[in-house]
C-alpha positions in Angstrom: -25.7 10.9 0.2 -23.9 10.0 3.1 -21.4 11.6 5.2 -18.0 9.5 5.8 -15.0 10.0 7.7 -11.8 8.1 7.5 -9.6 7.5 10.2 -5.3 6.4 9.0 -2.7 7.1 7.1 -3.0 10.1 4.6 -1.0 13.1 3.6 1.5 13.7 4.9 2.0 10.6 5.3 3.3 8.1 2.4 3.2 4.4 1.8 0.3 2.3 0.4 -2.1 2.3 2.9 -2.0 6.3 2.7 -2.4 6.5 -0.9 -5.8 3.9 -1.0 -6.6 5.6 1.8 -6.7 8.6 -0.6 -8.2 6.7 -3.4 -11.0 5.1 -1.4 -12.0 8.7 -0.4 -12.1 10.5 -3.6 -14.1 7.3 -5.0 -16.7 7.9 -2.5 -16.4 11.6 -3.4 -17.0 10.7 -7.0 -20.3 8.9 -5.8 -21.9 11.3 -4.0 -21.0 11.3 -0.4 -19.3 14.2 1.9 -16.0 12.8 3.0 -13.7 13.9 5.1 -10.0 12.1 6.6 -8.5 12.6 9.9 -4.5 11.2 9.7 -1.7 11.9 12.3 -0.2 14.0 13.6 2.5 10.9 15.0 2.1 8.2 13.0 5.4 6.4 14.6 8.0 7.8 16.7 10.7 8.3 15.2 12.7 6.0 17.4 10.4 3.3 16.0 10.3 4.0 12.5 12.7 2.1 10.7 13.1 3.7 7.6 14.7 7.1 6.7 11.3 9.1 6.7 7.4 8.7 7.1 6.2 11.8 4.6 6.4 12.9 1.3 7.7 15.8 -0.1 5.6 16.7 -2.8 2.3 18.7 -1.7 -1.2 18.1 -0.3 -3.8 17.1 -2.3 -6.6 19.5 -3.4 -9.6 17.5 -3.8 -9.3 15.9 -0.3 -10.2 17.3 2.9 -7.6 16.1 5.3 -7.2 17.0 9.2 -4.2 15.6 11.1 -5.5 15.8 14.9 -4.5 12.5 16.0 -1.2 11.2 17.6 -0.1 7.4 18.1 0.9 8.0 21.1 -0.7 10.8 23.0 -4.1 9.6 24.7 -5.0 13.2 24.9 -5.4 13.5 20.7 -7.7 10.1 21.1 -9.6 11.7 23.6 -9.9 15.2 21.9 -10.4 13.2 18.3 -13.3 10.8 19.1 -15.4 13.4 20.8 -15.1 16.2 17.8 -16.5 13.4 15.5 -19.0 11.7 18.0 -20.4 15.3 17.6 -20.4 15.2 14.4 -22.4 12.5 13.9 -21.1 11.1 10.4 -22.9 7.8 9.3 -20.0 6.2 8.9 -15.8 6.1 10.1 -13.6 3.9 8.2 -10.5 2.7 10.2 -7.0 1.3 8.6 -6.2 -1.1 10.7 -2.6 -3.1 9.8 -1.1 -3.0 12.8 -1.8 -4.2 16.6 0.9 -0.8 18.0 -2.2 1.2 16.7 -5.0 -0.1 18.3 -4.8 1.8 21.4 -5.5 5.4 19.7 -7.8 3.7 17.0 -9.9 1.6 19.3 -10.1 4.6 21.5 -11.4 7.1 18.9 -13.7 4.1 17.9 -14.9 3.4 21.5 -15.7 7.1 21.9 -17.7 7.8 18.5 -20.1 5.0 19.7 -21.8 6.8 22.1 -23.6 8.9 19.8 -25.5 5.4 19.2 -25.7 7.2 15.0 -22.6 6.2 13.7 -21.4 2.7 12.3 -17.9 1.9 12.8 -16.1 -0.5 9.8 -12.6 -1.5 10.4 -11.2 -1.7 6.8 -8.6 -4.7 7.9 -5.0 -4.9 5.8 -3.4 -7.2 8.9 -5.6 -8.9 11.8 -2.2 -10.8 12.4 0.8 -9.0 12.0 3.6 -10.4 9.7 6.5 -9.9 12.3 4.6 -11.0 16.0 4.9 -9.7 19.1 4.1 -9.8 23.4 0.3 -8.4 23.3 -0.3 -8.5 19.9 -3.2 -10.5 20.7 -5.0 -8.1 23.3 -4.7 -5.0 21.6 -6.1 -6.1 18.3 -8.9 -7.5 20.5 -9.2 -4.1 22.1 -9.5 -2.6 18.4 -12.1 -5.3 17.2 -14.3 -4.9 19.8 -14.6 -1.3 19.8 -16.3 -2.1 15.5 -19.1 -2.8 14.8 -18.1 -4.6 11.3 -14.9 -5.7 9.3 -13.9 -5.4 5.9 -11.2 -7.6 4.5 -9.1 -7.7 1.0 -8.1 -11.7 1.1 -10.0 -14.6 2.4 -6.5 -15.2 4.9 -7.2 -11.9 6.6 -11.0 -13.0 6.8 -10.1 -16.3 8.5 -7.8 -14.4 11.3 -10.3 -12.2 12.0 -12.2 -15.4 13.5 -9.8 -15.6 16.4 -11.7 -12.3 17.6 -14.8 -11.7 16.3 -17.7 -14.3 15.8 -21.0 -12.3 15.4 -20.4 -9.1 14.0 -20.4 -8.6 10.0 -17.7 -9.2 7.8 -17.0 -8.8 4.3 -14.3 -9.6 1.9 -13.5 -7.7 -1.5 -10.1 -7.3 -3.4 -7.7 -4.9 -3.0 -8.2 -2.6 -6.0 -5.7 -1.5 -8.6 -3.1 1.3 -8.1 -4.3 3.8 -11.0 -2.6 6.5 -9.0 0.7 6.2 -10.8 -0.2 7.4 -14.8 0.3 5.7 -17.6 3.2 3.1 -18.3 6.2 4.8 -20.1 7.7 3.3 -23.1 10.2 0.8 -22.4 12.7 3.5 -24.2 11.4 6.2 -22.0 11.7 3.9 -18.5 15.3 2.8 -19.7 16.1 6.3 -20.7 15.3 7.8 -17.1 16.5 5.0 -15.0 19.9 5.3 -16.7 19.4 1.6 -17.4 20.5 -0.3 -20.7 18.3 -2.7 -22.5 18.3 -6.0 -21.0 16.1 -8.3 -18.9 14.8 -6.9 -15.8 13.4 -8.6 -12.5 11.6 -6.5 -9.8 11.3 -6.6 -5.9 9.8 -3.5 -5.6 8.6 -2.1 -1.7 10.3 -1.7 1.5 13.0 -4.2 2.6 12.1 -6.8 5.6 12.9 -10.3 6.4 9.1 -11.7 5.7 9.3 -10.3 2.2 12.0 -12.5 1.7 14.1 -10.7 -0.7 17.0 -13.3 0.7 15.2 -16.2 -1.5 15.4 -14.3 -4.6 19.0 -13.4 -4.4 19.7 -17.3 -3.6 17.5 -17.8 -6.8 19.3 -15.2 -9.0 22.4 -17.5 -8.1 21.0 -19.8 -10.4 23.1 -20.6 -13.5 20.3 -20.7 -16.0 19.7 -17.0 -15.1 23.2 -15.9 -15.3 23.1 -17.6 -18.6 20.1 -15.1 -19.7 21.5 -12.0 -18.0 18.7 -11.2 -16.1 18.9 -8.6 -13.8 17.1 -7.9 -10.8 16.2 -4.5 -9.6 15.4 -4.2 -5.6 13.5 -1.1 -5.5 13.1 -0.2 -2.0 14.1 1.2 0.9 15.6 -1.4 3.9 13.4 -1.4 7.0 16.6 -3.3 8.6 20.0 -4.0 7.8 21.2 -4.0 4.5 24.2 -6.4 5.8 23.0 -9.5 5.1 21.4 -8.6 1.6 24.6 -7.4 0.4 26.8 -10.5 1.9 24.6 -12.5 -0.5 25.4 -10.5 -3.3 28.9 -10.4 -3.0 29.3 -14.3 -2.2 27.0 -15.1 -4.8 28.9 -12.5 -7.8 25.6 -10.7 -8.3 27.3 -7.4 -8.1 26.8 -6.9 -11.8 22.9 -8.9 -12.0 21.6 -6.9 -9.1 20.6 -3.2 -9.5 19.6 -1.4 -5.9 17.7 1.3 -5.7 17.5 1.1 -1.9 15.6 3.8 -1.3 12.2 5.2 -1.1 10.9 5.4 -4.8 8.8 8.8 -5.2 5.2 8.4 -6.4 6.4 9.8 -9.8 9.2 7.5 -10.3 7.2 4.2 -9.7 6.0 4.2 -13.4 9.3 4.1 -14.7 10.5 0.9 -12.5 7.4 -1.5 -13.3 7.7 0.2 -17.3 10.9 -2.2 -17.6 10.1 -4.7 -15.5 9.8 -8.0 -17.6 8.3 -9.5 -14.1 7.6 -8.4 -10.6 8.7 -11.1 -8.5 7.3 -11.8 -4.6 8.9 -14.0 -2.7 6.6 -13.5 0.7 7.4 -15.6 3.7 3.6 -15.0 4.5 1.3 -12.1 3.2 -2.2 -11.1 3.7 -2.3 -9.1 0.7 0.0 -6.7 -1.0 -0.2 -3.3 -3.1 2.9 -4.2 -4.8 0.6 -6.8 -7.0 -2.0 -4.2 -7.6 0.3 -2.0 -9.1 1.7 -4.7 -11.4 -1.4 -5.8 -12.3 -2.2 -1.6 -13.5 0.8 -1.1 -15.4 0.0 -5.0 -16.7 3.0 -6.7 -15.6 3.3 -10.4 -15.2 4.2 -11.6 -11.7 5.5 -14.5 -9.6 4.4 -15.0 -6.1 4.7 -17.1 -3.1 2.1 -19.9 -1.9 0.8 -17.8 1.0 -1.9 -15.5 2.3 -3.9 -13.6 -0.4 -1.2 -13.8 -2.9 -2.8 -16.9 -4.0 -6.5 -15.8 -4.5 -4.8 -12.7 -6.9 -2.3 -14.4 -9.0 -4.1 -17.3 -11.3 -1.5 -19.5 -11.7 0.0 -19.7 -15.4 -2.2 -17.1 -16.7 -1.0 -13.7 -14.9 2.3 -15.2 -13.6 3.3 -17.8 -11.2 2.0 -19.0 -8.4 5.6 -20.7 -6.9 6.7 -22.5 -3.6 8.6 -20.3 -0.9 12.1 -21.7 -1.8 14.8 -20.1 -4.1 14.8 -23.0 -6.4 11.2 -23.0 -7.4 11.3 -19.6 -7.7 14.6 -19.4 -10.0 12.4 -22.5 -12.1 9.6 -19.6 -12.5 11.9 -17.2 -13.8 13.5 -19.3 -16.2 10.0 -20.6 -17.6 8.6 -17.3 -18.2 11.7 -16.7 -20.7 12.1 -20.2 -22.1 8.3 -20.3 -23.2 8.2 -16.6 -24.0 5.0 -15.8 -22.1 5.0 -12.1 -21.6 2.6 -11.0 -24.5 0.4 -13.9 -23.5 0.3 -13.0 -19.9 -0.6 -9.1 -20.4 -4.0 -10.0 -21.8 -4.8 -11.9 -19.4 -3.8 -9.4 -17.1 -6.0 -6.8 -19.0 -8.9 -8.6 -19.0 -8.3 -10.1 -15.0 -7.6 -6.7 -13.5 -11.4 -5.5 -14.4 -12.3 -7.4 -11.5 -10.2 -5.1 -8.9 -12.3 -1.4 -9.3 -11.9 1.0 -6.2 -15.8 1.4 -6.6 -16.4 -2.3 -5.7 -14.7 -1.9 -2.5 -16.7 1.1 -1.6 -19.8 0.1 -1.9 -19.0 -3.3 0.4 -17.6 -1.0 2.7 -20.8 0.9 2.9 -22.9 -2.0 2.6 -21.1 -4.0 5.3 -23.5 -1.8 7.8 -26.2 -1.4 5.1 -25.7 2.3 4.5 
């Protein structure tokens, strides 16, 4: 048995990265080892965050032994954190990395826990790169990378990023496991019922709102007239981490008030189900990626998908068997859509999808976390 401690995003905190966080832990929990995870206590200023809020409402887990002690942006907490676990000598911290405004208070924590020359530090990497660059980017994530002693990545993109900083130490790649955190997938009268929604054909874009994720392209695609023929809807399922101008310009000049359902906000753990248990397809139309939840959680409530030519979308999605694998332009992706109806694949693609997501266990990524270090 070892004792592990994971440094990111937990409760209070929501979004993906807190919930695998969560998941990873209690797998390791289910396998033997003491685990422990220290979150913040400032994840973002508020002045930075863009959405409406950074925490859920519901209550703290029970089964998970969380300690918020560290702060973004207060050197103190980094200071204070890194010695309280360089004392306690785990064999192993975790870090979340996904973004280079962290790597100050993570690299510090790291930096510090070293000097007890006991405990491995793994850098579990979402994002080497960032999606949306900018000034210094580059340095701090090389003041995080330096401060690990090996990497673990979720698509073969992230892997080849991390090249541009590290060149000796370990690294290894696993999948992104399934989202299993969300129950079991409603009846499509159930879903209908509580989304207030009437039977029909359903598109999702499901996850926060930025330009990268390029919800633009699908509402240029949705302008398509062989879609408006079908009366497909799309559902945007989200919350906008910008301006929801532009977004709803597009709808209004393209007359997709009445195909386009938004449910700008935040969507609560609890609701998720219902959203993807009408969905006939969760679409993707990435700019760029690394990887993305939003897949895992189609691919656990077994729905077929269409994503974008970039980053780790591509290694997750076989093309033609689970969904679509498209070019990043509203036409091909509008040809996609239209496909998936005209040949009638759904039934097709859901067993492929039950027999592809076996691959994609949260115990697989555990143990190459652990063994990353040999642990």
């Amino acid at each position: 048995m070892a004792y592990i401690v994971l440094v990111g995003p937990a409760y209070p905190f929501r979004g993906g990265i807190a919930a695998s966080g969560e998941s990873l832990a209690r797998t390791w929990q289910q396998m033997g080892h003491q685990v422990e995870i220290y979150t913040f206590t400032t994840q973002y200023p508020s002045i930075l965050f863009p959405g409406k809020s950074q925490y859920e409402d519901g209550p703290a887990p029970k089964d998970l032994t969380i300690h918020q002690e560290l702060s973004s942006i207060n050197p103190l907490t980094w200071i204070s954190l890194g010695y309280k676990i360089r004392k306690k000598k785990p064999d192993l911290v975790l870090f979340r990395y996904w973004l280079p405004f962290m790597a100050p208070s993570l690299g510090t924590v790291a930096k510090i826990i070293k000097g007890n020359k006991h405990t491995k530090v793994v850098a579990l990497t979402d994002n080497i790169v960032p999606h949306e660059k900018r000034p210094g980017d580059k340095a701090l994530t090389q003041y995080f990378v330096d401060a690990c002693d090996a990497f673990v990545t979720m698509s073969s993109t992230v892997t080849e990023e991390l090249k541009q900083f590290n060149k000796n130490k370990p690294v290894a790649s696993q999948p992104h496991p399934i989202y299993d955190t969300y129950g079991a997938k409603l009846s499509r009268e159930a879903a209908l019922k509580e989304l207030n929604l009437p039977e029909g054909k359903y598109l999702l874009f499901f996850g926060f709102i930025r330009h990268y994720k390029g919800l633009d392209l699908l509402l240029q695609a949705m302008q398509d007239q062989r879609l408006k023929e079908r009366g497909i809807k799309l559902i945007i399922a989200g919350e906008y981490y910008e301006s929801p101008e532009t977004y709803q310009q597009m709808i209004d000049e393209g007359s997709l008030q009445q195909s386009v359902i938004q449910a700008t906000e935040y969507i609560p753990h609890e609701k998720v189900k219902a959203y993807f248990s009408i969905a006939d397809l969760v679409v993707q139309p990435y700019r760029h990626a690394s990887q993305s939840g939003v897949t895992q959680i189609a691919y656990h409530f077994e729905v077929p998908m269409i994503v974008t030519k970039v980053g780790g979308l591509v290694e997750m999605i076989p093309d033609q068997k689970v969904g679509y694998v498209v070019d990043v332009n509203p036409t091909a992706i509008a040809d996609a859509i239209d496909k998936f109806y005209q040949e009638q694949k759904s039934l097709e693609m859901k067993e492929n999808i039950r027999e592809e997501k076996k691959k994609y266990t949260w115990e697989a990524l555990a143990t190459a976390i652990t063994e990353v270090v040999r642990l």
